[in-house]
LUMNUMAR-21629 format. One record per residue: residue number from 1; residue in one letter; x, y, z of N, C-alpha, C, O in turn. Coordinates in nm, 3 decimals. Example, Ala and Ser with C-alpha at 12.3 -4.5 7.8 and 13.67 -1.06 7.14 Angstrom:
residues 2
+-----+----+---------+---------+---------+---------+---------+---------+---------+---------+---------+---------+---------+---------+
!   i ! aa !     n.u !     n.v !     n.w !    ca.u !    ca.v !    ca.w !     c.u !     c.v !     c.w !     o.u !     o.v !     o.w !
+-----+----+---------+---------+---------+---------+---------+---------+---------+---------+---------+---------+---------+---------+
!   1 !  a !   1.319 !  -0.569 !   0.780 !   1.230 !  -0.450 !   0.780 !   1.320 !  -0.330 !   0.780 !   1.424 !  -0.332 !   0.846 !
!   2 !  s !   1.285 !  -0.225 !   0.708 !   1.367 !  -0.106 !   0.714 !   1.290 !   0.003 !   0.787 !   1.341 !   0.114 !   0.804 !
+-----+----+---------+---------+---------+---------+---------+---------+---------+---------+---------+---------+---------+---------+
This chain:
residues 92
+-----+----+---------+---------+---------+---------+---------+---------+---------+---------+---------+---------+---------+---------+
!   i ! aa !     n.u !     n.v !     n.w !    ca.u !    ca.v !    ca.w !     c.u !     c.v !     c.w !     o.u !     o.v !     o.w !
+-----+----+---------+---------+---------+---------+---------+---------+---------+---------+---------+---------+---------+---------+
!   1 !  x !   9.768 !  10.214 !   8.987 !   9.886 !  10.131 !   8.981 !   9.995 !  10.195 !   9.065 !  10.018 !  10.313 !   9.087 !
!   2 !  x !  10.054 !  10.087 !   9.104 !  10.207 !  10.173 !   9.167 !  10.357 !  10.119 !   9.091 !  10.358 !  10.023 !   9.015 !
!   3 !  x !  10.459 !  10.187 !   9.120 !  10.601 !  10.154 !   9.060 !  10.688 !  10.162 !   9.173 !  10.710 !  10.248 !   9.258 !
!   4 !  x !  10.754 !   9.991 !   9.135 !  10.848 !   9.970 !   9.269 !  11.027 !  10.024 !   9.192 !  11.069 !  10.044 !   9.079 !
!   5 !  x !  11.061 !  10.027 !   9.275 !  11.221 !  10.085 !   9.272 !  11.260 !  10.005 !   9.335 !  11.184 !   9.956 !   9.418 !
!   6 !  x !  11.398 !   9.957 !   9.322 !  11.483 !   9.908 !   9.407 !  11.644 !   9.993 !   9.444 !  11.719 !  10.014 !   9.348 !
!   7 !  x !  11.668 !  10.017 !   9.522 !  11.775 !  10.096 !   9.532 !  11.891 !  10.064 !   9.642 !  11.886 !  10.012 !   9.753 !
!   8 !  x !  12.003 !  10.121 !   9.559 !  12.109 !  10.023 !   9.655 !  12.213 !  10.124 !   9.723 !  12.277 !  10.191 !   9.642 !
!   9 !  x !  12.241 !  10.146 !   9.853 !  12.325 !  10.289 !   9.871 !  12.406 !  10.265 !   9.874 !  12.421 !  10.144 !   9.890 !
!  10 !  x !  12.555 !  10.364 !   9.860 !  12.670 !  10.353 !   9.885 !  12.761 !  10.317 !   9.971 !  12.869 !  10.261 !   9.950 !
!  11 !  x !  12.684 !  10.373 !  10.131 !  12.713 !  10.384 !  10.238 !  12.603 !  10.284 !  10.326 !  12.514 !  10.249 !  10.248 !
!  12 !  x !  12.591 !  10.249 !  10.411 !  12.504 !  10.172 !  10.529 !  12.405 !  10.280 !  10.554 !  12.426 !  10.401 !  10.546 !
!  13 !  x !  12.288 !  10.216 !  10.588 !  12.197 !  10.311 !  10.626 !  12.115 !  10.276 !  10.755 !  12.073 !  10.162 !  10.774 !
!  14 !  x !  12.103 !  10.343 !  10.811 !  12.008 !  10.310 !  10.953 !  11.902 !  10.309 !  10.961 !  11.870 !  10.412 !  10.901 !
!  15 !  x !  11.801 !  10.256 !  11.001 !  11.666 !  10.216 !  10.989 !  11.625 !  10.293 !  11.082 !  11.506 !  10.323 !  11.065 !
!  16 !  x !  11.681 !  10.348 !  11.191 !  11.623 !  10.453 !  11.281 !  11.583 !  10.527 !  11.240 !  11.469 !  10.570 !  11.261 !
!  17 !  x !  11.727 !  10.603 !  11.112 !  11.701 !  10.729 !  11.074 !  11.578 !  10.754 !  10.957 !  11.507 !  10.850 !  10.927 !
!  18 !  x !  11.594 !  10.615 !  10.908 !  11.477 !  10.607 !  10.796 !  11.360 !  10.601 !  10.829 !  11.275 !  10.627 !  10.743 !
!  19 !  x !  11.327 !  10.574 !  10.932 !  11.208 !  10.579 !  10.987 !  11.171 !  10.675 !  11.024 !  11.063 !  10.712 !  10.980 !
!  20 !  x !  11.251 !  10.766 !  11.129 !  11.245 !  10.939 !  11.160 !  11.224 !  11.041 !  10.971 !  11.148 !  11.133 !  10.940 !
!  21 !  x !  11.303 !  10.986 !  10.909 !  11.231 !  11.029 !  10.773 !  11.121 !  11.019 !  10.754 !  11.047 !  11.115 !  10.736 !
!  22 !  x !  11.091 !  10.915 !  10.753 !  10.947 !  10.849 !  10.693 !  10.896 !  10.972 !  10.787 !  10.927 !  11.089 !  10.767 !
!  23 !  x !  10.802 !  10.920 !  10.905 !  10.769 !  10.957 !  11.001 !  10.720 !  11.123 !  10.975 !  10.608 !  11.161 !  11.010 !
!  24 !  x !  10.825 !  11.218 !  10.907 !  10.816 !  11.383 !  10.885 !  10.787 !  11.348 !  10.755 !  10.733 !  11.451 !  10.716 !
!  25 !  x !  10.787 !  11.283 !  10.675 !  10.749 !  11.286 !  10.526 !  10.560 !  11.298 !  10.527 !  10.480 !  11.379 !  10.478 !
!  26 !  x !  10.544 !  11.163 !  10.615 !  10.395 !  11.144 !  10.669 !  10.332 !  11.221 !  10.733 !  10.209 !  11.221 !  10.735 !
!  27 !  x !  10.390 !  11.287 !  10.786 !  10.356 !  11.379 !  10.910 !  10.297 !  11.483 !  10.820 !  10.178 !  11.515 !  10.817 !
!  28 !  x !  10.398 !  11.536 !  10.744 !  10.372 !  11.690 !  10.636 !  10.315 !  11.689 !  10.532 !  10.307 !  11.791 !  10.463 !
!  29 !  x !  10.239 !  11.525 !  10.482 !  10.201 !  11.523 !  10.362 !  10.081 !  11.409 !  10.402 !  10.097 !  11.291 !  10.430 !
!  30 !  x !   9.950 !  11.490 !  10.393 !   9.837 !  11.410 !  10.424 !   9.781 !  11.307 !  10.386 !   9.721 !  11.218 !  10.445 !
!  31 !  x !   9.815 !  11.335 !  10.231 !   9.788 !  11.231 !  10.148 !   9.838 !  11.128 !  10.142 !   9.804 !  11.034 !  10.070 !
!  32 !  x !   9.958 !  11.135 !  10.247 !  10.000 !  10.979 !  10.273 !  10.001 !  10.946 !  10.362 !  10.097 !  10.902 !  10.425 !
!  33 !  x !   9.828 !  10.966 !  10.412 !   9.779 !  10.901 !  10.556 !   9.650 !  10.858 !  10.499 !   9.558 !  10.833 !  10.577 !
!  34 !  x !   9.633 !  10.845 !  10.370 !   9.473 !  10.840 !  10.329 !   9.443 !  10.669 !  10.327 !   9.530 !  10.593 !  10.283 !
!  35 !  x !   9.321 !  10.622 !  10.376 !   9.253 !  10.535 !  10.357 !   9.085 !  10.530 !  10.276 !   8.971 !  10.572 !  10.297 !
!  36 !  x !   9.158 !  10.452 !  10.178 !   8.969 !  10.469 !  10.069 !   8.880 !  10.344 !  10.157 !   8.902 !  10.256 !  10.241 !
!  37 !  x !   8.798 !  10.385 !  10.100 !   8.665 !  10.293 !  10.112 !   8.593 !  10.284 !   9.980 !   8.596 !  10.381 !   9.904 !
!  38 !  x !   8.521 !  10.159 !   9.943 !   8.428 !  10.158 !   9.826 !   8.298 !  10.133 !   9.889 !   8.291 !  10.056 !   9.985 !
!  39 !  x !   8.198 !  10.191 !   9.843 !   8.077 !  10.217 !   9.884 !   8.022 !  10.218 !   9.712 !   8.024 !  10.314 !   9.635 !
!  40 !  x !   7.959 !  10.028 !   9.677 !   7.933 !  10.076 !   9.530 !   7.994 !  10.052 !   9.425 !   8.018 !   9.936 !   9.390 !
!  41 !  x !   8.027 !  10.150 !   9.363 !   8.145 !  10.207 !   9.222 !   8.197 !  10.301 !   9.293 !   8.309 !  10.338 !   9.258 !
!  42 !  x !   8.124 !  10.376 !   9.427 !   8.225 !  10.520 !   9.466 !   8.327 !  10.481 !   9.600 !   8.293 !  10.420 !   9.701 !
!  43 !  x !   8.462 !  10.538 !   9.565 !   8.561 !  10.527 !   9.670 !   8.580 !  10.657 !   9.723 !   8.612 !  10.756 !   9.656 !
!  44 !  x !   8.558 !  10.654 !   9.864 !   8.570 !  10.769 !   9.954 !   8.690 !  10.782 !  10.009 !   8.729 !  10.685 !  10.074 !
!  45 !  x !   8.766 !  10.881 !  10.000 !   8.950 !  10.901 !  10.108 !   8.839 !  10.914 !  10.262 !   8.719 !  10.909 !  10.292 !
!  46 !  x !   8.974 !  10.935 !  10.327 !   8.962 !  10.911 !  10.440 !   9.081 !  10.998 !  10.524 !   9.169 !  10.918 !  10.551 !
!  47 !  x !   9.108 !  11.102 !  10.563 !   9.268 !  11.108 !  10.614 !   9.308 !  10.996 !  10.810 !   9.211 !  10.969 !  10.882 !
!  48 !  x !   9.382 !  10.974 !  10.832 !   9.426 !  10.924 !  10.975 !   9.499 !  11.004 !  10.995 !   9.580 !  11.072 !  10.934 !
!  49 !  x !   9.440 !  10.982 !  11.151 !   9.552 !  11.105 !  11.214 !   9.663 !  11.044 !  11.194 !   9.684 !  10.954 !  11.112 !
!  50 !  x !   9.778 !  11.117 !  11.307 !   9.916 !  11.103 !  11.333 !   9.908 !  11.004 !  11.396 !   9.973 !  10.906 !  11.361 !
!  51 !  x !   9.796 !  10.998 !  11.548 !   9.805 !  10.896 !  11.598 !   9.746 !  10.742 !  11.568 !   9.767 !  10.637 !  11.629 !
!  52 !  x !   9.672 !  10.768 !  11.463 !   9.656 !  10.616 !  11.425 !   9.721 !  10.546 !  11.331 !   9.715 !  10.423 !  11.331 !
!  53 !  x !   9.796 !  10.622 !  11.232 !   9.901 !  10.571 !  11.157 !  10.047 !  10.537 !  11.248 !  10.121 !  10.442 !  11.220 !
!  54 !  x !  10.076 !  10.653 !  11.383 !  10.168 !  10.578 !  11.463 !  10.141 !  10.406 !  11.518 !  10.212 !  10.305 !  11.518 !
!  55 !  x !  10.034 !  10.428 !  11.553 !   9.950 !  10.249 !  11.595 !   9.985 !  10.188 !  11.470 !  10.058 !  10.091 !  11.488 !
!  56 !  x !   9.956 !  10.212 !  11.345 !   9.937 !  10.069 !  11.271 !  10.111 !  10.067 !  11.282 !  10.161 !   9.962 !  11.320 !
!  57 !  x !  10.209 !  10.194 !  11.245 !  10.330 !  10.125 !  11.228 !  10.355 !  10.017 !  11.367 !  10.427 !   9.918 !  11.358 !
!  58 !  x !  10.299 !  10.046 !  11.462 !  10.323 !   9.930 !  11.616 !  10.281 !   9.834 !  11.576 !  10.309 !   9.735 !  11.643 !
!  59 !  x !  10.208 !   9.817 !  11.474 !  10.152 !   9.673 !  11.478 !  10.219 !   9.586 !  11.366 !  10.228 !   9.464 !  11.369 !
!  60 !  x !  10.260 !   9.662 !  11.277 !  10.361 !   9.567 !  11.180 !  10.513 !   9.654 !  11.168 !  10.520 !   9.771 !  11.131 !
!  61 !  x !  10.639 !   9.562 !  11.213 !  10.747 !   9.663 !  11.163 !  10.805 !   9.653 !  11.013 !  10.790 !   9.562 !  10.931 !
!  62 !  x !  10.886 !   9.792 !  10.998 !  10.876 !   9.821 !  10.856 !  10.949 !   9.743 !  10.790 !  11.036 !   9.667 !  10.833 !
!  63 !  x !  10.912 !   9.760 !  10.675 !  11.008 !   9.602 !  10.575 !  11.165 !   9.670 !  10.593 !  11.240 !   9.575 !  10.614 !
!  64 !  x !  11.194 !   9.719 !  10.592 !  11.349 !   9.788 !  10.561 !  11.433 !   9.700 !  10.678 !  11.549 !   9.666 !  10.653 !
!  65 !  x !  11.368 !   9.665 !  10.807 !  11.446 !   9.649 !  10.895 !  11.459 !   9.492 !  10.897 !  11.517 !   9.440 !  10.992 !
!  66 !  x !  11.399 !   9.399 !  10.777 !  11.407 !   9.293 !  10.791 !  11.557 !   9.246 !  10.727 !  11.612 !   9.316 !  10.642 !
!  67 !  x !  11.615 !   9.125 !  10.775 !  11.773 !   9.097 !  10.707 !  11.719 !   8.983 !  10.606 !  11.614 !   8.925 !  10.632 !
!  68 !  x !  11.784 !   8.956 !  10.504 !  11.808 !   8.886 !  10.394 !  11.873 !   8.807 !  10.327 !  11.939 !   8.870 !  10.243 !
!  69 !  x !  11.892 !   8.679 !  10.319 !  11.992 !   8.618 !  10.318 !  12.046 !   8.644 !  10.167 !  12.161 !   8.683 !  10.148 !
!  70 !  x !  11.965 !   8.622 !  10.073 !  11.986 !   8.612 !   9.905 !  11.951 !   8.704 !   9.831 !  11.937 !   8.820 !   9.869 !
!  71 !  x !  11.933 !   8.661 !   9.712 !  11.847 !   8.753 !   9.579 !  11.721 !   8.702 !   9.621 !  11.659 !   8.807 !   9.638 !
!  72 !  x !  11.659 !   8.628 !   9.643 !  11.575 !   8.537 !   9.599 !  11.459 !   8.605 !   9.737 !  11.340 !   8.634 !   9.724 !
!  73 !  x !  11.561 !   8.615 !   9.888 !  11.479 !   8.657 !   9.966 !  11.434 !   8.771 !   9.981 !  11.324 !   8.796 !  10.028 !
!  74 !  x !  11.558 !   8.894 !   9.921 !  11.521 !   9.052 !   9.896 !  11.387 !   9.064 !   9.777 !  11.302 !   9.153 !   9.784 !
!  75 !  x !  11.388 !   8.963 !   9.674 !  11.267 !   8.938 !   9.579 !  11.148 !   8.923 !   9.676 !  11.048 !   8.995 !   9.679 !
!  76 !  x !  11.173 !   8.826 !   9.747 !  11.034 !   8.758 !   9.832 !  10.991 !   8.913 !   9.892 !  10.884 !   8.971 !   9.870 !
!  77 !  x !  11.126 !   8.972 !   9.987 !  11.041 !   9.090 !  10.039 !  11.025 !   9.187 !   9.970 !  10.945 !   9.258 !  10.031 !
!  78 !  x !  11.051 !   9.230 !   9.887 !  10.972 !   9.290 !   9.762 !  10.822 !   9.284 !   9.746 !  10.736 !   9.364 !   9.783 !
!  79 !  x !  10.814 !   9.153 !   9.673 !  10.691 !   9.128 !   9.694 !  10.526 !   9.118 !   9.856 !  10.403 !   9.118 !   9.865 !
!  80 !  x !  10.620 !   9.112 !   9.921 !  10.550 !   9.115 !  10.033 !  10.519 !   9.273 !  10.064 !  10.436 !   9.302 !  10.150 !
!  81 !  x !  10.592 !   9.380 !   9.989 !  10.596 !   9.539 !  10.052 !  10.485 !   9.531 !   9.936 !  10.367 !   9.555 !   9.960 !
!  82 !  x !  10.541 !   9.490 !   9.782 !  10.383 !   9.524 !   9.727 !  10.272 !   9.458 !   9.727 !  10.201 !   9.505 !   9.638 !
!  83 !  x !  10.194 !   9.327 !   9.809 !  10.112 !   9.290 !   9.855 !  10.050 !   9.422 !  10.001 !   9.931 !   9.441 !  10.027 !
!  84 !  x !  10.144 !   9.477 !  10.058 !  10.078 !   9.540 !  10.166 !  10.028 !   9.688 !  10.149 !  10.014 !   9.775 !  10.235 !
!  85 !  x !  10.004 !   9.695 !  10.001 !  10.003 !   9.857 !   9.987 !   9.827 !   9.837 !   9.917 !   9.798 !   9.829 !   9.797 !
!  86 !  x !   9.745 !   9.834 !  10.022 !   9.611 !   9.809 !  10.009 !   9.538 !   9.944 !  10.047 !   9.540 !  10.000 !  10.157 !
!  87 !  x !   9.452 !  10.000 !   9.891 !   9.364 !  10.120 !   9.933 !   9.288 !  10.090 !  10.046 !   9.331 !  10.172 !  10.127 !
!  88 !  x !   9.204 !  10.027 !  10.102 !   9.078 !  10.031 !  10.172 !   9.168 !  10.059 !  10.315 !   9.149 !  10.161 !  10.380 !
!  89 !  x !   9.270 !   9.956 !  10.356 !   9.378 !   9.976 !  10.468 !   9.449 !  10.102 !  10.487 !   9.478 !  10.161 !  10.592 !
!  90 !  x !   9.470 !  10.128 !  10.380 !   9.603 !  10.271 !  10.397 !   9.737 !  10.232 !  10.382 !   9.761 !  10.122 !  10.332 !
!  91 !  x !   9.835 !  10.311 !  10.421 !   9.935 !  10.277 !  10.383 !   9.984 !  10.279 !  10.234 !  10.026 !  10.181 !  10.172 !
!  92 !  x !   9.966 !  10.456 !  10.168 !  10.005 !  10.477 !  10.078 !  10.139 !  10.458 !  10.056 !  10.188 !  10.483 !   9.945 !
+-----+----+---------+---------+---------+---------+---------+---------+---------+---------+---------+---------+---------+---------+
């Protein structure tokens, strides 16, 4: 299972810089480059490099940088960040 947070800052925040976060968080912590597989009942990890987790972020950009008009649409993308958090894919 996972647990979503929602969090609201004080100040404006930049999506550059959050991303350059991300980016060294991923970088230094392997386990959040892992992709399972099921083979069966058994699920195998997997680690990705640096450079193929740089590719997938090219291929979808990150939810943070999308704008929002309402409650209703920050809900929608909510839900869309926890639809995309799929073991077999990655993207712990």
């Amino acid at each position: 299972w996972n647990q979503s947070v929602l969090l609201k800052s004080a100040k404006p925040l930049h999506a550059e810089h959050l991303e350059r976060a991300l980016q060294a968080l991923v970088s230094h912590h392997d386990a959040l480059r892992l992709a399972f597989t099921r083979q069966g009942n058994k699920w195998t990890a997997q680690h990705r490099s640096l450079a193929e987790q740089q590719a997938l972020w090219q291929q979808s950009p990150l939810l943070w940088t999308a704008d929002v008009a309402d409650a209703a649409a920050l809900e929608q993308l909510g839900e869309q960040a926890q639809r995309s958090l799929e073991l077999a894919n990655g993207n712990l």
